[in-house]
C-alpha positions as CSV (number, residue, x, y, z in Angstrom):
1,X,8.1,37.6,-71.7
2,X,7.4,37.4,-75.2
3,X,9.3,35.8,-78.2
4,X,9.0,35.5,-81.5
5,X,9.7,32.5,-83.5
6,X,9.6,31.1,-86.8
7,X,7.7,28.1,-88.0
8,X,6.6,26.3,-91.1
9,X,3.3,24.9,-92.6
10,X,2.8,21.2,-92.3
11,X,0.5,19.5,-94.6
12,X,-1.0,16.5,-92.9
13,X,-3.8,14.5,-92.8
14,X,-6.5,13.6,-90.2
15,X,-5.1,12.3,-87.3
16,X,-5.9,8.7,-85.8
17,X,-5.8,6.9,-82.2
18,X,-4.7,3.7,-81.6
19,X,-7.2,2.3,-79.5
20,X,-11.4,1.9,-79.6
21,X,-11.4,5.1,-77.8
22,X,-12.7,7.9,-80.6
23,X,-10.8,11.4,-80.8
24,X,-12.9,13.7,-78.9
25,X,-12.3,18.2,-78.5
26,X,-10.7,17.7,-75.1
27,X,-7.6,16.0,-76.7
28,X,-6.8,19.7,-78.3
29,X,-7.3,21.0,-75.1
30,X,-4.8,21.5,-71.8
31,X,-6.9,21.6,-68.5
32,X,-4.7,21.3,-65.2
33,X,-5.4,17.7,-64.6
34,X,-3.1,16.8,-67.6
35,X,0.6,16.8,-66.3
36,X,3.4,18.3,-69.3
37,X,5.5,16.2,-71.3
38,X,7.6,13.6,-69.1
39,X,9.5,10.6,-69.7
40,X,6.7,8.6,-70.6
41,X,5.8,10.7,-73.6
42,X,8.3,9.8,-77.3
43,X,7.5,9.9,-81.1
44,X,8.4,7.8,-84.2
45,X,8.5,8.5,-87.4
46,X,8.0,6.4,-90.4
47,X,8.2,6.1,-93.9
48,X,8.4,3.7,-96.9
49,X,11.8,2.3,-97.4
50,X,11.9,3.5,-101.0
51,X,9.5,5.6,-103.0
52,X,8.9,6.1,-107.2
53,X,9.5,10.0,-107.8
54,X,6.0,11.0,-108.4
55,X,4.6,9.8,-106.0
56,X,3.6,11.5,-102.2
57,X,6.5,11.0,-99.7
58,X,4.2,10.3,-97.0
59,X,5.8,10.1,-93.1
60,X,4.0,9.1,-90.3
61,X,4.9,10.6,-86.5
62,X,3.2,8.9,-84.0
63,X,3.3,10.3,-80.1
64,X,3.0,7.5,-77.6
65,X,2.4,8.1,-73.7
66,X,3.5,4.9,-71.7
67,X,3.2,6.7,-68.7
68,X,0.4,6.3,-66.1
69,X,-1.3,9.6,-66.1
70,X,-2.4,11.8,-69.4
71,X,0.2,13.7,-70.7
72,X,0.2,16.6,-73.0
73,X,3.0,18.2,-75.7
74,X,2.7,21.1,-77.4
75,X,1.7,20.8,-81.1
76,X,3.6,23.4,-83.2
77,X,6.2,22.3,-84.7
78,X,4.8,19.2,-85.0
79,X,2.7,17.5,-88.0
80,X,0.1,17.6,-85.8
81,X,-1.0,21.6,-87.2
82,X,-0.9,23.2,-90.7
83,X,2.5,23.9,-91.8
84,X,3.6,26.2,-90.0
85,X,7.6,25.4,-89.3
86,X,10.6,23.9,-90.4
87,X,10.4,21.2,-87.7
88,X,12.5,18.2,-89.9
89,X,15.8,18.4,-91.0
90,X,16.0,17.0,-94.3
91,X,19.4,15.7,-96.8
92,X,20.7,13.7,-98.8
93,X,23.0,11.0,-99.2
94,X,25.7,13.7,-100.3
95,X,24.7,16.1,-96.8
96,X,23.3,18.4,-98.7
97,X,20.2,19.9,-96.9
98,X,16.9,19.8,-98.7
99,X,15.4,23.1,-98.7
100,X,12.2,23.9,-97.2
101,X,9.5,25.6,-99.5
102,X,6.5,26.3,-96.8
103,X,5.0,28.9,-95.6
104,X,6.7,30.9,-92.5
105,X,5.1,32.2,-90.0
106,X,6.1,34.2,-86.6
107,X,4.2,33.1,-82.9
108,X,4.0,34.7,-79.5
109,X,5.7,33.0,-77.0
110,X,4.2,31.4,-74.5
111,X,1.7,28.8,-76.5
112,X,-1.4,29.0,-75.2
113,X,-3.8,26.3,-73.9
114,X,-5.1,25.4,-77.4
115,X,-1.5,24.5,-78.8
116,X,-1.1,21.1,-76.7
117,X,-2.8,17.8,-77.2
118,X,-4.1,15.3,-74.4
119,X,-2.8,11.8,-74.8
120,X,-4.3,9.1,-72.4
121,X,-1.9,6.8,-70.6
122,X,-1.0,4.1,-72.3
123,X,-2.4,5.4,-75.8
124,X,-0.5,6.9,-79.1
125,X,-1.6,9.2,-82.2
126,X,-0.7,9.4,-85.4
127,X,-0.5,11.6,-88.1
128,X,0.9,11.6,-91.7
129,X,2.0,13.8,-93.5
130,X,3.7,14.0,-97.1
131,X,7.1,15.7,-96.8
132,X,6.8,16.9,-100.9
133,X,4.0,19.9,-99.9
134,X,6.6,21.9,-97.6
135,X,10.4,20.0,-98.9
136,X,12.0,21.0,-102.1
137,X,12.4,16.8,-102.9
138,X,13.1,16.7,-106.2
139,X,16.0,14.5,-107.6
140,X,16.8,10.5,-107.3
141,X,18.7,9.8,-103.5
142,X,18.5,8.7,-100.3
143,X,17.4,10.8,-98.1
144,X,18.1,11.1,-94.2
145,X,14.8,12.7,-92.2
146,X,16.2,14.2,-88.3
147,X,13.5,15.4,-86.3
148,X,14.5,19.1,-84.9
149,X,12.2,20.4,-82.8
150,X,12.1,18.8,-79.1
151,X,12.6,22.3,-77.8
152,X,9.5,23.4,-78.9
153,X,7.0,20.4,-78.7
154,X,8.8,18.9,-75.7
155,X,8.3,15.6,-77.7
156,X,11.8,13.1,-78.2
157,X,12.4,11.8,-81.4
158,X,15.7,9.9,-80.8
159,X,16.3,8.1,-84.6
160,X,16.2,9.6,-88.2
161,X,14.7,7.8,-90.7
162,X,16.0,7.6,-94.5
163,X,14.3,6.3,-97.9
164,X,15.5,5.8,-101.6
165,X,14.2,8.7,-104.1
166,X,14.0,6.4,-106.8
167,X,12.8,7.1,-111.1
């Protein structure tokens, strides 16, 4: 059965491990050894505590596996792609949402292979991404960043994160 769906463009930047074990193509790749996203599998998400206006409102969401075995989660919706969906829920200190200015696209239903990344036991990656290229951030505030898309990526995100808007 096929679905459509919307998503959003992410910009974001190289992605990094956290251990002396280098990136190689098999982490972009599901194979049947790797079991789907369990308990074991979370993300975080960072960002400076307050930020000048100007400059890049740069988040980092990092996936950590503290399970035994590899596990995998699906990447859209995530910044671990382009931005392709509206994956964070975004407001300010007055509720009022931020709107989202990225690109939308539309995605068959199920993701295939190529959509989930590999993370070995015990191991984490990290991406950053700067929320101005796909969120309309524009005036002083304090922001509130929710993650919204466990549905999709299977990953839990179970805290939002805020930071000043500052001249």
């Amino acid at each position: 059965m096929f679905g459509a769906f919307l998503v959003l463009l992410a910009s974001c930047s190289q992605s990094t491990r956290n251990t002396d074990q280098s990136a190689t193509t098999d982490s972009l790749k599901s194979d049947s050894s790797v079991t789907p996203v369990s308990k074991g599998l979370y993300a975080k998400m960072t960002v400076a505590p307050s930020i000048n206006i100007g400059q890049p409102v740069e988040m980092t969401f990092t996936v950590y596996n503290d399970a035994d075995t590899a596990q995998q989660f699906c990447k859209w919706h995530t910044p671990f792609e382009p931005l392709l969906s509206k994956y964070l829920d975004i407001t300010d200190d007055k509720g009022e949402e931020v709107m989202y200015k990225g690109a939308m696209a539309k995605r068959i239903m199920p993701p295939p292979a190529d959509s989930y990344i590999k993370i070995q036991p015990k191991d984490s990656l990290s991406v950053k991404v700067d929320l101005l290229k796909g969120y309309d951030i524009v005036k002083p505030a304090t922001y509130k960043v929710k993650y919204n898309a466990q549905n999709m990526s299977g990953l839990t995100v179970t805290d939002s994160i805020t930071f000043s808007y500052r001249k």
